[in-house]
NUBA-289437 format. One record per residue: x, y, z of N, C-alpha, C, O in turn; residue in three letters. Coordinates in steps of 0.05 Angstrom, whole numbers, plus 5000, padded with zeros to 4 digits. Example, Ala and Ser with C-alpha at 12.3 -4.5 7.8 and 13.67 -1.06 7.14 Angstrom:
<nodes>
526448865156524649105156526449345156528549345169ALA/525749555142527349795143525850015157526850235161SER/
</nodes>
This chain:
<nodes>
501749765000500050005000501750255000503650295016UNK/501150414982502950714982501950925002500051075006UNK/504350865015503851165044504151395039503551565056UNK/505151465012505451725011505351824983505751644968UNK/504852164966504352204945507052354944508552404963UNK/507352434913509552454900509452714909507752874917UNK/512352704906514852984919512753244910512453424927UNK/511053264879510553424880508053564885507453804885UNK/506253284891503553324911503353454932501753624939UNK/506653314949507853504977507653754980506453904995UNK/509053774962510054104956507154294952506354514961UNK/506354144940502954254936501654324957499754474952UNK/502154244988500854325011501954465013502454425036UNK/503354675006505354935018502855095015502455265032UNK/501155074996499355244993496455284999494755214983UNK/495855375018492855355025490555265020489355395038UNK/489355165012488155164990485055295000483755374981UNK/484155305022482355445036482855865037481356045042UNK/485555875028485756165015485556184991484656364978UNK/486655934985486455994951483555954934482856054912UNK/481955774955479255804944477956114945476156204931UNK/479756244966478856504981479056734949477356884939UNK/481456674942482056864923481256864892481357054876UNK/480056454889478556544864476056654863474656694844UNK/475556704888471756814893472757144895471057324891UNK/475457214900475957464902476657604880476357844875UNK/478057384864478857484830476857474810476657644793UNK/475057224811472957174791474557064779474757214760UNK/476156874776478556704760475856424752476756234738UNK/473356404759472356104749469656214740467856044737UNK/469056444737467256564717466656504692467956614675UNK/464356264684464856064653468055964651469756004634UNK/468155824673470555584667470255374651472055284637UNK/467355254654467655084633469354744649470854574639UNK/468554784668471354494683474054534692475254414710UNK/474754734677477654714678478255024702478255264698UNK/478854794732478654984755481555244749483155264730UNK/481355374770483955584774486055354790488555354786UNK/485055184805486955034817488454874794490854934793UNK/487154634768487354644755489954814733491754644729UNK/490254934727491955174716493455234733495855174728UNK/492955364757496355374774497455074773499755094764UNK/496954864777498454614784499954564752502154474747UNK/498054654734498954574702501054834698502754784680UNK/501355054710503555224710505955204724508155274716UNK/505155074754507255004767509054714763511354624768UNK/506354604751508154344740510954424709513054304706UNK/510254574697511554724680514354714687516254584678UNK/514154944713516355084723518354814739520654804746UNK/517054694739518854404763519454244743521454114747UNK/518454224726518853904710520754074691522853944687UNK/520654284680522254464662521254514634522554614615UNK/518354424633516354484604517554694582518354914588UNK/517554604558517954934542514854974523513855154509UNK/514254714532511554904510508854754527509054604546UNK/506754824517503854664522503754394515502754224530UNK/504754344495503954044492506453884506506453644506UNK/508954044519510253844539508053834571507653654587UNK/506954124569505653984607503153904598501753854617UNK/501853874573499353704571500753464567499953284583UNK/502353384552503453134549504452964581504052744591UNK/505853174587507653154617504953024635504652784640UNK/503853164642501353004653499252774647498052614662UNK/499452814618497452694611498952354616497552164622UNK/501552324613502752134618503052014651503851794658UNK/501952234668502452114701499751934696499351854719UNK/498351864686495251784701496451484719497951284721UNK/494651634728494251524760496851674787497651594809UNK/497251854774498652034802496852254798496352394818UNK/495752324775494652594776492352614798492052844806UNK/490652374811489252434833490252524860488852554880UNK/492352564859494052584884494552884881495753004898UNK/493653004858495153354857492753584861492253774846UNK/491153494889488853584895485853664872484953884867UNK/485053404865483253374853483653444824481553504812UNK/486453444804485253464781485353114769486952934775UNK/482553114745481752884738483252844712483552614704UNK/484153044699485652894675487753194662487353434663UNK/489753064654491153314638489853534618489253454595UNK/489653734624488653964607489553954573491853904567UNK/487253994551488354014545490054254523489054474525UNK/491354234511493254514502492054734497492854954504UNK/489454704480487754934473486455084507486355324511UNK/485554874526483754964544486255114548486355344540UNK/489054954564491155174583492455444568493655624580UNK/491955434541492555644525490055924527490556164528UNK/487955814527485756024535485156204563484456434569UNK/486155944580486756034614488956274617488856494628UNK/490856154605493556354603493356624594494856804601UNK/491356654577491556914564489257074573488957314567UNK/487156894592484457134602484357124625483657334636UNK/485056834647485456874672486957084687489357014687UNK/486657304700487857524705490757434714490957204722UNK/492557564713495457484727494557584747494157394762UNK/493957794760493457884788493257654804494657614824UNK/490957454792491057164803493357134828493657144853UNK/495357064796497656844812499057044822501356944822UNK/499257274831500857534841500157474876501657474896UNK/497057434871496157324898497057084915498057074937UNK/496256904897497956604901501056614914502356484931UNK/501356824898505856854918504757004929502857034913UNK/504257164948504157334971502457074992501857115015UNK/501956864980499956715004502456545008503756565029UNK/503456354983505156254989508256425009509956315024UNK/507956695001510256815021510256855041512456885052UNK/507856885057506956825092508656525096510256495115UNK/508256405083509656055096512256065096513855935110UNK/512656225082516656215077517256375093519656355099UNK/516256525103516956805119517056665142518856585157UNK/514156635144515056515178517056265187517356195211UNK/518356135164520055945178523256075169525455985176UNK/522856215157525356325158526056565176528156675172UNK/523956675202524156805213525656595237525756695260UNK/526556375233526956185251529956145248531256015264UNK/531156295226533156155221535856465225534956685217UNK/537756455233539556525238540856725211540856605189UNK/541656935210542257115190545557335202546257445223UNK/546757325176549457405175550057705200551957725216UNK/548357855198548158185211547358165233545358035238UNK/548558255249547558295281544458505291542758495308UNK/545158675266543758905274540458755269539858585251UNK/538858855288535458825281533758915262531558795259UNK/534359105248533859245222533358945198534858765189UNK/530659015195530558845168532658885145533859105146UNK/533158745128535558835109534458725080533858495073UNK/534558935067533558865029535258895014537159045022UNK/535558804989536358814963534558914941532858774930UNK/534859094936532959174905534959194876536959344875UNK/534259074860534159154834533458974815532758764826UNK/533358954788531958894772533358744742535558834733UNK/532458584733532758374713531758434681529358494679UNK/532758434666531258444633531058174620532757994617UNK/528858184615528257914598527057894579524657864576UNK/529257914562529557914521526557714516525657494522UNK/525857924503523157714483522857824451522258054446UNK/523157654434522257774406519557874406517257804414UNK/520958134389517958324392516458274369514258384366UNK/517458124353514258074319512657894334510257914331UNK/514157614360512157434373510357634396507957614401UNK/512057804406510457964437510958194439512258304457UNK/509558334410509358584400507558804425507559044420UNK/506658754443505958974462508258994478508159184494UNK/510658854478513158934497515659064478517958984471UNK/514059274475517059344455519459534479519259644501UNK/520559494467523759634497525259794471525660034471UNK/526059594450527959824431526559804403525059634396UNK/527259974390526159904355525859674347523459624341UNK/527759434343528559204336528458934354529058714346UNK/527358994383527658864409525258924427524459154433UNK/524058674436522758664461523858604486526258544490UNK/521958614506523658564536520458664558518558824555UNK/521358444582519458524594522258644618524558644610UNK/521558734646523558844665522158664693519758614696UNK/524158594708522758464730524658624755527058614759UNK/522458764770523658884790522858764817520558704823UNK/525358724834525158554857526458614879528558734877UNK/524958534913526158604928526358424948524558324961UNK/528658374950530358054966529858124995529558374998UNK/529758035011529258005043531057775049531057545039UNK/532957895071536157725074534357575088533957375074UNK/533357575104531957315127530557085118528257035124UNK/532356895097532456725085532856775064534156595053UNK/532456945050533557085016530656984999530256814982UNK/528757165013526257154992525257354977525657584985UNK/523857294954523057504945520557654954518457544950UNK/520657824962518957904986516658104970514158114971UNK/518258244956515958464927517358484901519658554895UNK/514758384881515458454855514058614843511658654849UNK/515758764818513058904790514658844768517058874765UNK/512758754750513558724727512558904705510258944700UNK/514459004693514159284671515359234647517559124646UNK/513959304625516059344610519259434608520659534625UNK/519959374583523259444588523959654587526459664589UNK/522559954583523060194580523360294618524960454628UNK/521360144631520960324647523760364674524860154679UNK/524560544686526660574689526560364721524460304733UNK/529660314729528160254755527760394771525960324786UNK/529560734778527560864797524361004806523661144825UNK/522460854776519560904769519360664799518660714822UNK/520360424788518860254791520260234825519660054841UNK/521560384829523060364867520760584884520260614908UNK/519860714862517360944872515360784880514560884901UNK/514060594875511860464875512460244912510760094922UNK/514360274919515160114941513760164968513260404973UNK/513159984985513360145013513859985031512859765035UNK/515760105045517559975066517460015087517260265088UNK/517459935109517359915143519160125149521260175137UNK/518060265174520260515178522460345195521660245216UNK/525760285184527460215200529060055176531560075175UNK/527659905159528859755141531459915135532160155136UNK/532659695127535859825110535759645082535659405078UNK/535859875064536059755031538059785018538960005015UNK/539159565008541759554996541459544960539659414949UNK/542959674949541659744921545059884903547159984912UNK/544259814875547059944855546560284856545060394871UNK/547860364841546960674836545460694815544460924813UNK/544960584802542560584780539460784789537960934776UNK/539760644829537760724850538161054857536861164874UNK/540761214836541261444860539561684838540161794817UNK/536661694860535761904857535062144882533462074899UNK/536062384884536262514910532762564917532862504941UNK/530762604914527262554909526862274922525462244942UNK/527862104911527261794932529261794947528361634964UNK/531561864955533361884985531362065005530861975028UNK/530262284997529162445020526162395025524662535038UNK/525462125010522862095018523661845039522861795062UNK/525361745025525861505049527561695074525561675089UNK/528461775082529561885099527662025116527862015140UNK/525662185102523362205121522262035129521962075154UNK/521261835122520161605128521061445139519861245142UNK/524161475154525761285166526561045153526660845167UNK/527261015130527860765110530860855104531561055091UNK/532560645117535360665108536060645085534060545074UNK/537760685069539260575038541860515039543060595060UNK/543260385021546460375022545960354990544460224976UNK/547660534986548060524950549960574940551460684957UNK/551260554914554360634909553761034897551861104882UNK/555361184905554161374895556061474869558561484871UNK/554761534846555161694830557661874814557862124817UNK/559361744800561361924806559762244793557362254785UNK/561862494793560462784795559162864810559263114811UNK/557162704832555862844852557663054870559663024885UNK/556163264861557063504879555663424908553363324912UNK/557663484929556963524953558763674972560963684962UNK/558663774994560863925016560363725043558363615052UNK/563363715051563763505082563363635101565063805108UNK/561463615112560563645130561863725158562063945170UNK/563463295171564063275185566262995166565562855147UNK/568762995178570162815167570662555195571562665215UNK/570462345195569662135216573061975215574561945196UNK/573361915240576261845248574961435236572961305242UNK/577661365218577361095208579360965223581761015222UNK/577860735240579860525242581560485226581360555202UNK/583960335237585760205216584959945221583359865238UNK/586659755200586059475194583559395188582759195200UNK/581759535171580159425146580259505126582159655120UNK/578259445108577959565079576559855077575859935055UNK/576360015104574960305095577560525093579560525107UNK/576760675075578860925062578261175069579861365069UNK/575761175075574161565083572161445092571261225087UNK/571361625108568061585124567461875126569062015139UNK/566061945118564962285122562362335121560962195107UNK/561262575139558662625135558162835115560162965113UNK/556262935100556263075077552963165067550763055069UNK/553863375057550763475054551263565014552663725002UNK/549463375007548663504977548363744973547563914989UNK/548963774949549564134945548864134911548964344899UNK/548163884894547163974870544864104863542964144877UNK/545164154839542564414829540264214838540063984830UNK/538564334855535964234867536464024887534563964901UNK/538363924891539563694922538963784944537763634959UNK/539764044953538264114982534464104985533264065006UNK/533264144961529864134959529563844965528663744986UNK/530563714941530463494946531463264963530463044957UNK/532963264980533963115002535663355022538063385019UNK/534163505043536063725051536363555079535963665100UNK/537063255078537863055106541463035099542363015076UNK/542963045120545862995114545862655114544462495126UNK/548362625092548062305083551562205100553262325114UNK/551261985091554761915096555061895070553361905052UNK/558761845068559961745052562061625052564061765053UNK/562561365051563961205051565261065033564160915017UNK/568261105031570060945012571460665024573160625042UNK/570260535009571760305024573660235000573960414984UNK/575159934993577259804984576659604983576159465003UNK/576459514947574959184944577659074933578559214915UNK/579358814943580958724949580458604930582558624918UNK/578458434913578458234895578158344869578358184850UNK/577858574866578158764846579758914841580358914817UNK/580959104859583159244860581759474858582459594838UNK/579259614876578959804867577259984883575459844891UNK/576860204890575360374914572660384904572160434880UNK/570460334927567260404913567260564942568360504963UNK/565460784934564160954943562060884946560860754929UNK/560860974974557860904982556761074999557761145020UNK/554261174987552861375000550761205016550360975010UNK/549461315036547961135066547261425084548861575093UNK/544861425084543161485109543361505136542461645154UNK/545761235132545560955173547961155185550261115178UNK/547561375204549961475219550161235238552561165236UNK/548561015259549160935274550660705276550660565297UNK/552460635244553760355236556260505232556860715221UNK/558060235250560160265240561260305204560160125190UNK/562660425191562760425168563760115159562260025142UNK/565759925168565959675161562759615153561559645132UNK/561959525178558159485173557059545146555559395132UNK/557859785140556759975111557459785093556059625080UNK/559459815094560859675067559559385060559059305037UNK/559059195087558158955088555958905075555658725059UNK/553859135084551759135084551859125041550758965026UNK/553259315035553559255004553859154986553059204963UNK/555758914997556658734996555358534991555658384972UNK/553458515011551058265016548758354990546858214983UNK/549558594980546558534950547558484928546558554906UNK/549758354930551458094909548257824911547157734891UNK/547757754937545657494939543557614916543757454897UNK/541957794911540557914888541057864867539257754853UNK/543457904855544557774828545057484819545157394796UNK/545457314849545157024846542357014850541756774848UNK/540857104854536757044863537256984827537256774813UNK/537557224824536857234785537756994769536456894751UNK/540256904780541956774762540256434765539256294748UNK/540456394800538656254795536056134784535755894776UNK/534156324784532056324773532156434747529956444736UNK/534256514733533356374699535056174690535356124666UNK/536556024714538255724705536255594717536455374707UNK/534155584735532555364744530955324736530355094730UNK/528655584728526655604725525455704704526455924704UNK/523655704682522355754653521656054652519256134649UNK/523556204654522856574645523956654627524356894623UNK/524956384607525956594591524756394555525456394531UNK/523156274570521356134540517756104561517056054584UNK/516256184535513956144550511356064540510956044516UNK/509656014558506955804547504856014529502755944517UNK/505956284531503356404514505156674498507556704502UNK/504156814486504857114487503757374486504957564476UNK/501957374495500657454510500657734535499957634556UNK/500857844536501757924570501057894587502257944607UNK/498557784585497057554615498657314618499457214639UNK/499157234592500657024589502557024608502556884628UNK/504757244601507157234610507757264636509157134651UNK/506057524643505657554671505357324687506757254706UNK/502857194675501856954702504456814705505456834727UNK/505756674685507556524683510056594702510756424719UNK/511456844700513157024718511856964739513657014755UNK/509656884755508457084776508856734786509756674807UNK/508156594771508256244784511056204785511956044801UNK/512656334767515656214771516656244797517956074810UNK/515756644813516856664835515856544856517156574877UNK/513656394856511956174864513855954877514455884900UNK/514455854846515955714850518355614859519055384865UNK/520055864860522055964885521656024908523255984926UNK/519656134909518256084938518155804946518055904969UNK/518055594949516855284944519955174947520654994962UNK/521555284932524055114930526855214952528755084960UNK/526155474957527055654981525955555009527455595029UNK/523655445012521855425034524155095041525755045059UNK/523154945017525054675025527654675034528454505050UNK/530254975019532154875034532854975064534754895078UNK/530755165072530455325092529355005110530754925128UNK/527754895105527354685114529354425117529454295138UNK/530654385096532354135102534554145119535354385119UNK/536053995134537953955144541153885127543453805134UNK/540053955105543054015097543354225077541754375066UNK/546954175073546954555061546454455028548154355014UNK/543354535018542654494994544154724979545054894993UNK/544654754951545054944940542254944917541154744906UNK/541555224915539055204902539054954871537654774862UNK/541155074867540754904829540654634834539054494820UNK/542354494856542354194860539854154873539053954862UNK/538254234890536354184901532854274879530654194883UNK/533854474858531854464841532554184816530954014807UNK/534654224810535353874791535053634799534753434786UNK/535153664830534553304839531053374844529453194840UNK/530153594851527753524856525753464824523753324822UNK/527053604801525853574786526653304773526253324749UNK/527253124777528052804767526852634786526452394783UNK/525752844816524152644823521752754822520252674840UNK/520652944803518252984812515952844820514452904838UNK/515852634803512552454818513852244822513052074806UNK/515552164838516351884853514852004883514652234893UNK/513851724890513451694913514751564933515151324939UNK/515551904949517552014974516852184991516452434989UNK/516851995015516652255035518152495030520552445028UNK/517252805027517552985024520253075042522253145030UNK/520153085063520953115082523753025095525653145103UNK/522852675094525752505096526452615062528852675064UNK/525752665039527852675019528952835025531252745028UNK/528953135031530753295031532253325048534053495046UNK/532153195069533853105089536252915077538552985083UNK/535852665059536652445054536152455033533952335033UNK/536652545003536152514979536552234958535352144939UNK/538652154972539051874966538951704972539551504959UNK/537651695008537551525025534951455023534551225030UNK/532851595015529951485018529651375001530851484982UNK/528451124993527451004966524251064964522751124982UNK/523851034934521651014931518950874933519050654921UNK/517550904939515250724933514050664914513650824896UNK/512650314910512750184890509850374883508350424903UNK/509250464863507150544854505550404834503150384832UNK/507850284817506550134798504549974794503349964773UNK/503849784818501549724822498649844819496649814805UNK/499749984840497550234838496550374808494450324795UNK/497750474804497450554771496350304748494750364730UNK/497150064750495849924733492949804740491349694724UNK/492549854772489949804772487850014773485449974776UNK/489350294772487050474769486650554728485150694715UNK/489050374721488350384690485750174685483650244674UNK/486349894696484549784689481749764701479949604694UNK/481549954718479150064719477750294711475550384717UNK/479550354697478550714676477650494657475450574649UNK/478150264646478350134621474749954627473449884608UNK/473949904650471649754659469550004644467149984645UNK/
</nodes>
């Protein structure tokens, strides 16, 4: 007798499903469905993103080949097929699945508020910035970015306390990222770590009223006058620490708060970055650290377009694309949650490649990622040939 459903049934309780019923009565996502639920469609999207799908007829195929696991992936009765998940994709709102990751991000949050993090300080700590992702524009002609080129922009904000993605927007490729850093709102105390791409003096003095730290690299040409010049330890990598008040045309209107500035010395480069910061009450080492650490941001990215399907997709659409993006970070949610969960040190890509080779073996969830090689599977086969030959009665 099989005690347990496949790895990716498991994974499937991460998600509520008593909210998620909540939110298709909130979206109107099953308004003339026709059969084919919203649960339905996320599982046929998320199965996508795990198994590594590039088109519709691999996750109608992909499924349509489990029968007899597919009862195990909370009630769907048979693989969709390409036409229905092609219609879903392009009218089911993405807002949808935008919802779906913020439900799934309560679960990740709270067990990663369990787990131990690099900084002493209590201050939440973020990473912001943003990704381009090349699309031909004759196929997904509403995303145009250059004359000759499409692109959608994925703007994101990392939360060190387990490294999740905590807020996204997705924009076209024109739009800049400090539009899309306007649209943010952050807890008064947070500290945000960010490139200079972020240095606008209008968003420094809104966060600074608001009590929202930054660390950013600043600018070369910024005019400014020192303030106060700060005595630097010896024996680290800092070069200047000074306090300083902006002085460019319109800088005092726009941010009239004194900032720091800090030069530290990157050893693996050979080369001084400058960093402008808000934080008088950190040691400048601290500063520098703190900058340091939104390197994890650029591996979020890297991972998630070596793991995960953002950069080929099931529709084209921009419902399409969206939903799809919106299940991918889903789906990093889901695969972040497990290594925050397992007892050993997973690295994301190995722990998304072994999970995707096991997706529908039946394994305890739980002992696998603990023991990846130690658990065996369960015989299923049985099972499966007698729920064939009773589809066949």
């Amino acid at each position: 007798m099989i005690k347990t459903s496949s790895l990716f049934s498991q994974a499937l309780t991460l998600v509520n499903r008593r909210e998620f019923e909540r939110l298709v009565k909130e979206h109107g996502t099953e308004t003339s469905s026709k059969g084919f639920t919203s649960w339905d469609q996320f599982v046929s999207l998320l199965f996508s993103q795990f198994a590594g799908a590039n088109s519709l007829r691999e996750v109608s195929g992909g499924l349509a080949s489990c029968l007899g696991k597919l009862n195990h992936l909370g009630g769907i009765k048979k693989a969709p097929p390409r036409s229905t998940l092609s219609y879903a994709n392009n009218h089911r709102p993405w807002e949808f699945f935008k919802s779906i990751f913020h439900l799934v991000l309560g679960e990740a949050q709270a067990l990663a508020k369990s787990k131990n993090r690099k900084f002493r300080f209590k201050n939440p700590l973020y990473s912001l910035d943003a990704t381009t992702i090349d699309l031909c524009l004759k196929v997904f002609d509403w995303a145009r970015y250059k004359r000759a080129k499409g692109a959608v922009k994925l703007h994101l904000l990392l939360d060190h306390q387990g490294h999740l993605p905590c807020w996204a927007y997705i924009s076209d490729g024109k739009t800049g990222d400090i539009t899309a850093a306007r649209r943010l709102s952050l807890p008064a105390g947070a500290v945000v770590a960010m490139d200079r791409g972020y240095n606008d003096f209008s968003l420094f003095g809104s966060w600074c009223s608001a009590g929202v730290f930054f660390v950013t690299r600043m600018k070369e040409g910024t005019l400014y006058e020192v303030v106060e010049p700060k005595e630097v330890p010896s024996g680290n990598n800092v070069l200047s620490d000074e306090i300083i008040r902006l002085t460019g045309k319109g800088a005092e209107e726009k941010c009239p708060h004194l900032l720091r500035r800090v030069a530290v010395w990157d050893e693996e480069k050979k080369r001084e970055i400058v960093l402008l910061t808000n934080i008088h009450h950190l040691a400048a080492r601290t500063i520098g650290e703190v900058y340091k650490a939104r390197w994890q941001i650029e591996l979020f990215f890297k991972a998630l377009k070596q793991n995960l399907k953002v950069k080929t997709f099931l529709g084209t659409s921009e419902n399409a694309v969206k939903s799809q993006l919106w299940t991918a970070l889903t789906a990093m949610l889901i695969l972040k949650f497990l290594q925050l969960k397992s007892k050993l040190d997973w690295s994301l890509s190995n722990l998304a490649a072994l999970f995707r080779m096991n997706l529908l073996s039946y394994k305890d969830l739980w002992d696998w990622i603990d023991a990846p090689f130690g658990v065996r599977a369960e015989d299923g086969a049985k099972s499966d040939r007698q729920l064939c030959l009773f589809a066949l009665k």
